[in-house]
C-alpha positions as CSV (number, residue, x, y, z in Angstrom):
1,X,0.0,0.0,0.0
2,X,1.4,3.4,-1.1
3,X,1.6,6.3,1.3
4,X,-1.5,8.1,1.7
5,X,-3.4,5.3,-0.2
6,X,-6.4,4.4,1.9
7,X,-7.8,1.2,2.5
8,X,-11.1,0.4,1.0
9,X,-13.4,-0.2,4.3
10,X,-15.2,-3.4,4.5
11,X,-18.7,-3.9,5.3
12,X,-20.8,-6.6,7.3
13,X,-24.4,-7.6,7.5
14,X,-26.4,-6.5,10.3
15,X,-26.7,-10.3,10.7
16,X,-22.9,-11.0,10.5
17,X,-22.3,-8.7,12.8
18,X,-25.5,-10.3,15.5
19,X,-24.3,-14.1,14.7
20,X,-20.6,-12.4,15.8
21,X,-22.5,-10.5,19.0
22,X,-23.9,-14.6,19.5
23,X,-20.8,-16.3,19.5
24,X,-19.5,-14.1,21.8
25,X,-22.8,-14.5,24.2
26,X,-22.3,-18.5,24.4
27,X,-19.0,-18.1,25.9
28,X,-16.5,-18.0,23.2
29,X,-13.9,-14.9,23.5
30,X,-14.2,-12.2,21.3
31,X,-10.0,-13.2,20.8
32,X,-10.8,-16.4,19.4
33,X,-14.3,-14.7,17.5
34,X,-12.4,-12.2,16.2
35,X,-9.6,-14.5,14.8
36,X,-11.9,-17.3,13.6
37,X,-13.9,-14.6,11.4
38,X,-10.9,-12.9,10.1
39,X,-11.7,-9.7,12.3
40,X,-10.0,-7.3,14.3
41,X,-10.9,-7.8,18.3
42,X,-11.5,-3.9,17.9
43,X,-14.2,-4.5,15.6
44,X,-16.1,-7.5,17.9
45,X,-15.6,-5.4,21.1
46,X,-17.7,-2.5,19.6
47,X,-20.6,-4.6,18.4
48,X,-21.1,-6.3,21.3
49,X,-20.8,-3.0,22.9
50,X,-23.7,-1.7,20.8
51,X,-25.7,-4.8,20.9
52,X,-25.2,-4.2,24.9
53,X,-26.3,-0.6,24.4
54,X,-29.3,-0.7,21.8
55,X,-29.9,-3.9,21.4
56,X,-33.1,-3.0,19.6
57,X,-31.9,-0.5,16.8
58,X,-28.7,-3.0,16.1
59,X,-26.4,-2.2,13.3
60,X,-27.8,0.0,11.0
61,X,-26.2,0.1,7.4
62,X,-26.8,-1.7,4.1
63,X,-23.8,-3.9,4.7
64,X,-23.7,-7.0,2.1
65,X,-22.1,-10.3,2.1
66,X,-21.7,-12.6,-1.4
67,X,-23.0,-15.6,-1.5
68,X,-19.4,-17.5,-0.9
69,X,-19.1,-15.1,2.2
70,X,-22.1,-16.0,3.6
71,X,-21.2,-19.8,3.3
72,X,-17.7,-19.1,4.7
73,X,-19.2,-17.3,7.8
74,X,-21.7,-20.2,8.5
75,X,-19.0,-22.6,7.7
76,X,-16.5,-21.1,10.8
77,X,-19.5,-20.3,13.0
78,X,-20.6,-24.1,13.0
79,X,-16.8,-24.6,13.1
80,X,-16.8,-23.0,16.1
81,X,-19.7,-23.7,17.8
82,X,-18.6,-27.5,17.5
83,X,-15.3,-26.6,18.9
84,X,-16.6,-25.2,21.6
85,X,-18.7,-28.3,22.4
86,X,-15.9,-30.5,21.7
87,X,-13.8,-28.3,24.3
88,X,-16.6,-28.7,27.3
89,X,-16.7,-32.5,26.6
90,X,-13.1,-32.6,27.1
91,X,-13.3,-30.6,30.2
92,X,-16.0,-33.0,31.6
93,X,-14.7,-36.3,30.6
94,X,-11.4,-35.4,32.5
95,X,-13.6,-34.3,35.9
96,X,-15.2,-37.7,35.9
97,X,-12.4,-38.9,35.0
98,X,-10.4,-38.0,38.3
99,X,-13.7,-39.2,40.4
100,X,-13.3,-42.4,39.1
101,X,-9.6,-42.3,40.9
């Protein structure tokens, strides 16, 4: 990028944006959100802080994602969310695990 050259800005769905605000609510960390979806932590931090703020007027714009972007997001999400799962079963099969001991 040259000097003074400025990025093109990219835009999100209002829904991108809520599914990310989700993720976040279930107990993932907006780190590993924010990595997972190719975001800055920045950028996760203030839309959950506006979801926590207005939660009823939620991301206004006429941000839209392609097709292949849309199937990419639902891709990592369910990534993700099965992680996640995978991570608490983990967790619990070691605690019965030491009360069989």
């Amino acid at each position: 990028m040259e000097k003074g050259e400025k990025r093109e800005r990219r835009s999100y769905t209002p829904e991108f944006k809520l599914e990310a605000v989700r993720l976040v609510r279930t107990g993932i960390s907006k780190a590993r959100v924010a990595r997972e979806l190719g975001l800055h932590l920045n950028v996760v931090r203030e839309w959950v802080r506006q979801f926590d703020k207005d939660a009823d007027n939620l991301f206004p714009g006429k941000g839209k994602m392609r097709p292949e972007e849309a199937e990419i997001f639902r891709l990592k999400r369910e990534l993700m969310k099965v992680t996640a799962e995978r991570d608490t079963l983990k967790k619990a099969l070691a605690y019965f695990a030491k009360d069989r001991e």
